[in-house]
PDB file of N, CA, C and O in Angstrom:
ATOM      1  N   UNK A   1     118.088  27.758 117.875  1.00  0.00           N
ATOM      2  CA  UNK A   1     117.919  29.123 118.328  1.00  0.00           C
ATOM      3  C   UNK A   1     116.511  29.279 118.902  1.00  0.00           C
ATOM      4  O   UNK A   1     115.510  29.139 118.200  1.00  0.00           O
ATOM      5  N   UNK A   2     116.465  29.622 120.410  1.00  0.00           N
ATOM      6  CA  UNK A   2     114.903  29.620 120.617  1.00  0.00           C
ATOM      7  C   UNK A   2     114.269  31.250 120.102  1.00  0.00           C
ATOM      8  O   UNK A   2     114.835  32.332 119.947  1.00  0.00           O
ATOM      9  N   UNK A   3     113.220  30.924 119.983  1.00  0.00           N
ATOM     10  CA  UNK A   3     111.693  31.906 119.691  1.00  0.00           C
ATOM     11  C   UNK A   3     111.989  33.223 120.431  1.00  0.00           C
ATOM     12  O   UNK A   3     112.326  33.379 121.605  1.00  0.00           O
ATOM     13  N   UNK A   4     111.820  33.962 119.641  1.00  0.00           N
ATOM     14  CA  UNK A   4     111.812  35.445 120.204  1.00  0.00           C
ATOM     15  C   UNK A   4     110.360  35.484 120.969  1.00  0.00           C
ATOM     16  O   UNK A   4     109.598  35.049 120.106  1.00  0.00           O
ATOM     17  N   UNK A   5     109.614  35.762 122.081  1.00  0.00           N
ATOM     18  CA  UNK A   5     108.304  35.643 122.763  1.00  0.00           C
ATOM     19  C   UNK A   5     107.743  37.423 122.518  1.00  0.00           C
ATOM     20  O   UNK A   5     108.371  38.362 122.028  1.00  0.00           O
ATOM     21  N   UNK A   6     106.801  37.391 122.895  1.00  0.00           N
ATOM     22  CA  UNK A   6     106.056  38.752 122.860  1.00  0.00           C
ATOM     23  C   UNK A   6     106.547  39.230 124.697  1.00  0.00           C
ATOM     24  O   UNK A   6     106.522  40.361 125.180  1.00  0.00           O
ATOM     25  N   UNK A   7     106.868  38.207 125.234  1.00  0.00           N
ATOM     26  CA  UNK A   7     107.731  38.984 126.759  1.00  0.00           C
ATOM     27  C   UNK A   7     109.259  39.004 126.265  1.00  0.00           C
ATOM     28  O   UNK A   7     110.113  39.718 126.790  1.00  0.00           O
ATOM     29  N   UNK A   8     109.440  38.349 125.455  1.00  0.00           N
ATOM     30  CA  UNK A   8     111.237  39.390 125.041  1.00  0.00           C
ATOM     31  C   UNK A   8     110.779  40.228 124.292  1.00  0.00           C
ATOM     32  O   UNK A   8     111.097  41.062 125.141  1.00  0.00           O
ATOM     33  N   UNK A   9     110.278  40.901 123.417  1.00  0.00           N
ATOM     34  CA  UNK A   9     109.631  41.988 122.743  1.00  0.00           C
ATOM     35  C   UNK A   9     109.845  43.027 123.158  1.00  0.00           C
ATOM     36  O   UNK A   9     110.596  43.943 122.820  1.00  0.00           O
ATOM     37  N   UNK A  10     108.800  42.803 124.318  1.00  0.00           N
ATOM     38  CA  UNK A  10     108.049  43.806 125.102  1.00  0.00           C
ATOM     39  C   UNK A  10     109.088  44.447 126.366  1.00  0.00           C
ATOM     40  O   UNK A  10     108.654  45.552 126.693  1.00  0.00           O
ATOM     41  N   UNK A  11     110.232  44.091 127.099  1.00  0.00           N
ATOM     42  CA  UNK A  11     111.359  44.124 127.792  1.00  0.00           C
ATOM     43  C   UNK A  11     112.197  44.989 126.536  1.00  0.00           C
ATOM     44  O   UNK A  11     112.196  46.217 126.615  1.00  0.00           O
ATOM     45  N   UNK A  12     112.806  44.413 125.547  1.00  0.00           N
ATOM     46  CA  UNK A  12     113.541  45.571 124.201  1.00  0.00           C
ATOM     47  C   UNK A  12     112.743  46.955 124.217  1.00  0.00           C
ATOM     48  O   UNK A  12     113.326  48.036 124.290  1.00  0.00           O
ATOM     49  N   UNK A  13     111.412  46.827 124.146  1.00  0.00           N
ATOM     50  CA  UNK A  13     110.767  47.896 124.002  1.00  0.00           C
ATOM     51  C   UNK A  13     110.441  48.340 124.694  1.00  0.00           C
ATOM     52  O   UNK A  13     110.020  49.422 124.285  1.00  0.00           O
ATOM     53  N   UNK A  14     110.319  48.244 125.615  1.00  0.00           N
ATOM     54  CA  UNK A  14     110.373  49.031 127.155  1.00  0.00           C
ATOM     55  C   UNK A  14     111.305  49.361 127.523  1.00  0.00           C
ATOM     56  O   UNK A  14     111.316  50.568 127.763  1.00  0.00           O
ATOM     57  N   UNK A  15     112.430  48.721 127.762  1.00  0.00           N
ATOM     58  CA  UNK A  15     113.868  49.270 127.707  1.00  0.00           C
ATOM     59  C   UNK A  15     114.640  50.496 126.749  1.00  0.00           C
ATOM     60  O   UNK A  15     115.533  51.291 127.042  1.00  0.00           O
ATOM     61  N   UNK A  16     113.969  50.298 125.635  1.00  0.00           N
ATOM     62  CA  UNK A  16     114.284  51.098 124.505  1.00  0.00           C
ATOM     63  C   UNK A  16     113.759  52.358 124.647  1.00  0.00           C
ATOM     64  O   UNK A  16     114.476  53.274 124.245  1.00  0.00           O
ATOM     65  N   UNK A  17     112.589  52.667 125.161  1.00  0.00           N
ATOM     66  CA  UNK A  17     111.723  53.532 125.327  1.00  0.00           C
ATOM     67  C   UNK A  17     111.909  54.492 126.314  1.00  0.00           C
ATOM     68  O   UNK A  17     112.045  55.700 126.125  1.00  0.00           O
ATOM     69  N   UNK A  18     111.908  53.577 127.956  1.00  0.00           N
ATOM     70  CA  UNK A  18     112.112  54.118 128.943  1.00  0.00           C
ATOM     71  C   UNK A  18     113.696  53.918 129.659  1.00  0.00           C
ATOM     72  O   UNK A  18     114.033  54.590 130.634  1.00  0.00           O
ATOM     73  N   UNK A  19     114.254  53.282 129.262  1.00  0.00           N
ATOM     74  CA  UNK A  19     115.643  52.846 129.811  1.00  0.00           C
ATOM     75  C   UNK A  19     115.736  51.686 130.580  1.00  0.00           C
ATOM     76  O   UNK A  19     115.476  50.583 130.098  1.00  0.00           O
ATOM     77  N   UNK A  20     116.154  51.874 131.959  1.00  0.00           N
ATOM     78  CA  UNK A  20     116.169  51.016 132.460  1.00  0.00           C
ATOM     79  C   UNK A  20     115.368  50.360 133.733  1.00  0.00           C
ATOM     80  O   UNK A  20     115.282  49.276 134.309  1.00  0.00           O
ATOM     81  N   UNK A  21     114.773  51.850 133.824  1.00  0.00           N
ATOM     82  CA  UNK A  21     113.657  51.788 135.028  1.00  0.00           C
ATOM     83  C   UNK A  21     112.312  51.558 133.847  1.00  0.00           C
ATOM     84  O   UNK A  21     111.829  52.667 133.623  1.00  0.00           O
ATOM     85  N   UNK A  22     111.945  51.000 133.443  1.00  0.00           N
ATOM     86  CA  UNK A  22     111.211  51.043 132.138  1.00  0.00           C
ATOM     87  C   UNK A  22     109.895  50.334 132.454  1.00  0.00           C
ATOM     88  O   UNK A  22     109.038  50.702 131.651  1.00  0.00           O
ATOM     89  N   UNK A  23     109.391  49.369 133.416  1.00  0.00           N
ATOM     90  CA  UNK A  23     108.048  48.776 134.154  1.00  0.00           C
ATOM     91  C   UNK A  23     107.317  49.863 134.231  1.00  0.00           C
ATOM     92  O   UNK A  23     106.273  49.704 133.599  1.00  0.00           O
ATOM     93  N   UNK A  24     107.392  50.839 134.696  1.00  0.00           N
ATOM     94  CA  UNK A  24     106.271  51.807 135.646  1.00  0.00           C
ATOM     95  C   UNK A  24     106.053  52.331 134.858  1.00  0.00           C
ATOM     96  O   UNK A  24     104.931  52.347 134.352  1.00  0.00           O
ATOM     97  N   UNK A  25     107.028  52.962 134.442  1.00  0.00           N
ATOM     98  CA  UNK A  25     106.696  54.337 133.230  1.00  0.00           C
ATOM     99  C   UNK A  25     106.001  53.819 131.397  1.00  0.00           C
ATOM    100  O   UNK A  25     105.480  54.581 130.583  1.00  0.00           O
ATOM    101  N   UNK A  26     106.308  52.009 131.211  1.00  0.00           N
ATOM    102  CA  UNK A  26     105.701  51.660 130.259  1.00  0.00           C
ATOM    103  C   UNK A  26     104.264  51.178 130.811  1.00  0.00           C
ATOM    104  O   UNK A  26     103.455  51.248 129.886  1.00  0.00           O
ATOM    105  N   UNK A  27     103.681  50.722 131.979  1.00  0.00           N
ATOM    106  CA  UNK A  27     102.648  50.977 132.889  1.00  0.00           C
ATOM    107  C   UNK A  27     101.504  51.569 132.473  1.00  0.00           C
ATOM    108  O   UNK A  27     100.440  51.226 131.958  1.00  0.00           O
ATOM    109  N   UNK A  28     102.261  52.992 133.010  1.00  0.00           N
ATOM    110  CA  UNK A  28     101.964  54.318 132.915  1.00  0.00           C
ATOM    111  C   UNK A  28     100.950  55.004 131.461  1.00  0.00           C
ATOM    112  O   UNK A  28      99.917  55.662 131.339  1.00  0.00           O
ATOM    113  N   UNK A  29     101.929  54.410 130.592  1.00  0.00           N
ATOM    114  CA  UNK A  29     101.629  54.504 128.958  1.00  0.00           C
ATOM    115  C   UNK A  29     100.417  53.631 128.717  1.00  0.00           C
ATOM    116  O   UNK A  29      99.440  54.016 128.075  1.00  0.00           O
ATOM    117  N   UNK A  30     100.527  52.502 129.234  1.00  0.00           N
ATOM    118  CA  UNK A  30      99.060  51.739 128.648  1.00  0.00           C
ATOM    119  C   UNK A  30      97.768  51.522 129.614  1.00  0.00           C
ATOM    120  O   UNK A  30      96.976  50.581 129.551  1.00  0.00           O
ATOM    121  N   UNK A  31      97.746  52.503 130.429  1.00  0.00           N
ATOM    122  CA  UNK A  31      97.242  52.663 131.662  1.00  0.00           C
ATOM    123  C   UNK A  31      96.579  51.464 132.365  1.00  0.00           C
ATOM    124  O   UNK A  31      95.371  51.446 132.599  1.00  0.00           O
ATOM    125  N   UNK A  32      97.529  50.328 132.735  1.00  0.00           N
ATOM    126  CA  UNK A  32      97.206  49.353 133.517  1.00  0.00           C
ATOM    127  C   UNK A  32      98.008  49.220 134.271  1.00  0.00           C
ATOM    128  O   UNK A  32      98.942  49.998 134.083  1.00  0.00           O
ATOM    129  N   UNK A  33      98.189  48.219 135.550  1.00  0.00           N
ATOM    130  CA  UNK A  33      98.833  48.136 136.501  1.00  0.00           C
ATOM    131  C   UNK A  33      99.723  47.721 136.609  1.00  0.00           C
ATOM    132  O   UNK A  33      99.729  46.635 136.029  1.00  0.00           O
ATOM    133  N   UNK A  34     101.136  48.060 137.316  1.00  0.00           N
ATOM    134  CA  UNK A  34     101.942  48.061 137.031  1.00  0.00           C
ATOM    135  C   UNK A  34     103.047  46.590 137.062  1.00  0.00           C
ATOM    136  O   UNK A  34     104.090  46.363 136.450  1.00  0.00           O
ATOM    137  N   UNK A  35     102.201  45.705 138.147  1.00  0.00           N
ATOM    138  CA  UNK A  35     101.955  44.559 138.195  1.00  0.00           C
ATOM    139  C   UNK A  35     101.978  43.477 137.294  1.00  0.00           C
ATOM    140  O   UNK A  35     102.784  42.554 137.411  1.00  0.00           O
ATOM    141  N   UNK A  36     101.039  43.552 136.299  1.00  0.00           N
ATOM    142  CA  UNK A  36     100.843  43.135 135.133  1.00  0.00           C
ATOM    143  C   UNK A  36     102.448  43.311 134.439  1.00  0.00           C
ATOM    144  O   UNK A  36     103.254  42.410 134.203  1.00  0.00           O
ATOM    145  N   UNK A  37     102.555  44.378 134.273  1.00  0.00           N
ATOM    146  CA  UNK A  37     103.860  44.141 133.021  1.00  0.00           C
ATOM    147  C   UNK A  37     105.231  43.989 133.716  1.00  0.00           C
ATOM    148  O   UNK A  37     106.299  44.208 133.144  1.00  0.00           O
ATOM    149  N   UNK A  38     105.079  43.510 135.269  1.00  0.00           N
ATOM    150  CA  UNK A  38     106.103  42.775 135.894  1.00  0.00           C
ATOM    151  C   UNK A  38     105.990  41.457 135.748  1.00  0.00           C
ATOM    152  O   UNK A  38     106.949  40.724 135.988  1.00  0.00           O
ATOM    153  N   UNK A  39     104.832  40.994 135.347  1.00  0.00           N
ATOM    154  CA  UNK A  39     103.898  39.731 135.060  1.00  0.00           C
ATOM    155  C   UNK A  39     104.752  39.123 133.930  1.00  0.00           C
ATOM    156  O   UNK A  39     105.403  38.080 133.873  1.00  0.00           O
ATOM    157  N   UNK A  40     104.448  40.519 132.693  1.00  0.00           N
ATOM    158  CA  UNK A  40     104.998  40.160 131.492  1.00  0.00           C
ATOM    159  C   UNK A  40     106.513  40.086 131.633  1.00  0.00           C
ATOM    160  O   UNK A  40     107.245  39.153 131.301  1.00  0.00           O
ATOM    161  N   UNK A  41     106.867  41.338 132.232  1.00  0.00           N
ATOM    162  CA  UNK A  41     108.249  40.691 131.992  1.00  0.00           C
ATOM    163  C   UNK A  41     109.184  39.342 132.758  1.00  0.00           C
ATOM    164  O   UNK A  41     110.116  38.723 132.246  1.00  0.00           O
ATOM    165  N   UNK A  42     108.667  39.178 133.936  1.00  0.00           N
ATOM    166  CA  UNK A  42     109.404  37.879 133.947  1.00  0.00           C
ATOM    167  C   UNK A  42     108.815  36.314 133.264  1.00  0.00           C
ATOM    168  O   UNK A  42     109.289  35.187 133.412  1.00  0.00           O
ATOM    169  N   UNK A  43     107.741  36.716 132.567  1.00  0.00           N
ATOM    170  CA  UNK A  43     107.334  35.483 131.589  1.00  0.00           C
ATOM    171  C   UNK A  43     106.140  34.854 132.182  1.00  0.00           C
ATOM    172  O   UNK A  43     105.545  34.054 131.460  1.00  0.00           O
ATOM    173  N   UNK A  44     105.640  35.091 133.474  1.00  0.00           N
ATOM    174  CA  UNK A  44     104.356  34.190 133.900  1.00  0.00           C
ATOM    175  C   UNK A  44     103.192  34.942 132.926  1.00  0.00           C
ATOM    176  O   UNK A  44     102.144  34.295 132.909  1.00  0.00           O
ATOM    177  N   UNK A  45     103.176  35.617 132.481  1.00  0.00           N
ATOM    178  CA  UNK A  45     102.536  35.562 131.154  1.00  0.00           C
ATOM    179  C   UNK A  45     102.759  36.499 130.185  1.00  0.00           C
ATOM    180  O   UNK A  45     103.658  37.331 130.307  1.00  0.00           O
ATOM    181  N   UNK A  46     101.872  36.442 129.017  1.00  0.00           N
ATOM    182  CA  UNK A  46     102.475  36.736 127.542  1.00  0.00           C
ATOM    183  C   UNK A  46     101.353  37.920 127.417  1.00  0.00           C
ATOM    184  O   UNK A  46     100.150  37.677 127.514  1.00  0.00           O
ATOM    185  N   UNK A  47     101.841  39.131 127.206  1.00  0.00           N
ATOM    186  CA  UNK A  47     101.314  40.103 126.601  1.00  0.00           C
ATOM    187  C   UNK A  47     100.585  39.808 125.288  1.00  0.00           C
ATOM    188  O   UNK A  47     101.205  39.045 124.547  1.00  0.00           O
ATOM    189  N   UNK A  48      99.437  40.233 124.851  1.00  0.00           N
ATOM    190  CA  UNK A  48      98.881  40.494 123.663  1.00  0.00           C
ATOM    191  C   UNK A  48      99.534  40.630 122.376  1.00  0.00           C
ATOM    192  O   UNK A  48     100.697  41.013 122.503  1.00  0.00           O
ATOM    193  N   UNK A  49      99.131  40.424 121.062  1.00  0.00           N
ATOM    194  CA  UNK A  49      99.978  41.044 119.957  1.00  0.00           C
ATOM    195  C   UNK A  49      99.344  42.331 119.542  1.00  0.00           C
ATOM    196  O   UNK A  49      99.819  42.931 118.578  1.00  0.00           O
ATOM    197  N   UNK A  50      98.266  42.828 120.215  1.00  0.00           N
ATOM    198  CA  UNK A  50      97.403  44.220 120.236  1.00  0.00           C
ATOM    199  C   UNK A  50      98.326  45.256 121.184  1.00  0.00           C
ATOM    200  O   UNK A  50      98.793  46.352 120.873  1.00  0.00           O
ATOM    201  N   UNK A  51      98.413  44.597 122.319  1.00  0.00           N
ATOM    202  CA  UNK A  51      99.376  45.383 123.477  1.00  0.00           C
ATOM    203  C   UNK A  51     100.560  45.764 122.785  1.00  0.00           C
ATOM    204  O   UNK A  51     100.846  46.960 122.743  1.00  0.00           O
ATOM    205  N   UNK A  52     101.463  44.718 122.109  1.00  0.00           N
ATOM    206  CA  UNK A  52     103.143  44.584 121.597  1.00  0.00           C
ATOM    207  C   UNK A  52     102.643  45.953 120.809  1.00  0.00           C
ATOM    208  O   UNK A  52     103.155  47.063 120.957  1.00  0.00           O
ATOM    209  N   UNK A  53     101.388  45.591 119.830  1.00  0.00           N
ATOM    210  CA  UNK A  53     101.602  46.478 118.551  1.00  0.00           C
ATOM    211  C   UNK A  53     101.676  48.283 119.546  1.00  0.00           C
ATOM    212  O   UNK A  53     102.422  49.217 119.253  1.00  0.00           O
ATOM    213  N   UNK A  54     100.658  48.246 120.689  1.00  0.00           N
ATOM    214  CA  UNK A  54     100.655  49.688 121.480  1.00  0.00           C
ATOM    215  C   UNK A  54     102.435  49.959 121.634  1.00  0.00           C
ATOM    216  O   UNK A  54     102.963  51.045 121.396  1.00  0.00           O
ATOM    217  N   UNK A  55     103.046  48.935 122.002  1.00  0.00           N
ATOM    218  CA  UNK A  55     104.385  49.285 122.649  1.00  0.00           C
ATOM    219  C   UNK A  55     105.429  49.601 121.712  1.00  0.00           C
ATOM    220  O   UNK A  55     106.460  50.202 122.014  1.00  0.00           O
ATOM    221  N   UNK A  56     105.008  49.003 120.093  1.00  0.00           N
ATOM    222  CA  UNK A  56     105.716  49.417 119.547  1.00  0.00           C
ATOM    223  C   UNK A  56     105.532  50.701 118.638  1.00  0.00           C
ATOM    224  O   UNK A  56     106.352  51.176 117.853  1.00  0.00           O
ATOM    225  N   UNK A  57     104.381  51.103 118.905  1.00  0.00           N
ATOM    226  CA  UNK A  57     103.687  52.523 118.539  1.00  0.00           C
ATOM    227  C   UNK A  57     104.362  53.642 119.213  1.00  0.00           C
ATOM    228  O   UNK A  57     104.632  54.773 118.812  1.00  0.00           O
ATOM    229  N   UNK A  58     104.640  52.848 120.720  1.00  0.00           N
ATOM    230  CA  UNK A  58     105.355  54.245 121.327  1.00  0.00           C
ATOM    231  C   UNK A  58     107.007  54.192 121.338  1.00  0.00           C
ATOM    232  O   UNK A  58     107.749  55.151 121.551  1.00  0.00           O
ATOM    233  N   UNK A  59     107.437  52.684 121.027  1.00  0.00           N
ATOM    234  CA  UNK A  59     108.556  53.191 120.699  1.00  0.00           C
ATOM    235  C   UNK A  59     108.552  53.849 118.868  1.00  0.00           C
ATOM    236  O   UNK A  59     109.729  53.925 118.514  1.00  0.00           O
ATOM    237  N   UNK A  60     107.932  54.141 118.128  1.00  0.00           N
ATOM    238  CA  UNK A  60     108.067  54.585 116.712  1.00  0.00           C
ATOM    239  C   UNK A  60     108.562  56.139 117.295  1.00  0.00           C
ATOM    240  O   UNK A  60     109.607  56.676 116.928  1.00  0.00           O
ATOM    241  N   UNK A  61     107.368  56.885 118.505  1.00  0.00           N
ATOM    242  CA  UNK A  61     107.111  57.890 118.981  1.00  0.00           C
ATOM    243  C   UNK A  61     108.253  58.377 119.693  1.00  0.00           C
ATOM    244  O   UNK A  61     108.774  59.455 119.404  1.00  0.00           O
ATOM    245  N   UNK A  62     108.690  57.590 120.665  1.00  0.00           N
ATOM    246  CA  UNK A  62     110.092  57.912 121.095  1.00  0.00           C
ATOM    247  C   UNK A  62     111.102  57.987 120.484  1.00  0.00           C
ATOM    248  O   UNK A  62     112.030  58.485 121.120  1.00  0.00           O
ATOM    249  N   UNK A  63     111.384  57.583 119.126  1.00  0.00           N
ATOM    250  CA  UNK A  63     112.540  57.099 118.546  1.00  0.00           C
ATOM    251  C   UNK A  63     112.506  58.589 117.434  1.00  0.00           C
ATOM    252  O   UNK A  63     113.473  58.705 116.681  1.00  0.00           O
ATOM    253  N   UNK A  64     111.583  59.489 117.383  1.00  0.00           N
ATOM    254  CA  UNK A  64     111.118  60.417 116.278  1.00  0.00           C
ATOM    255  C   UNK A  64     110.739  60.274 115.238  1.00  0.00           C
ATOM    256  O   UNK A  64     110.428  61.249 114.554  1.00  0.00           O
TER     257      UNK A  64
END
């Protein structure tokens, strides 16, 4: 079974959060470019475990 990554993480939780248009508007939230977390999500690189912990702060927030 392979490794769950901090870029599958971060795609659940962005998805979860924002739906399906979910890049810009999770972006938006950590105010960096939007670029970057197109970065992350197709895997040329790995988000932070500081960043994950932001993303999963706002999904706690979205979820009530």
């Amino acid at each position: 079974m392979a490794e769950t990554t901090n870029c599958d993480r971060l795609v659940l939780l962005g998805q979860a959060i924002h739906g399906e248009r979910w890049k810009r508007p999770l972006a938006r939230d950590l105010g960096i470019d939007k670029r970057q977390v197109q970065r992350w999500a197709m895997g040329q690189s790995e988000p932070t475990d500081q960043t994950l912990c932001r993303v999963t702060e706002y999904a706690k927030a979205a979820a009530g």
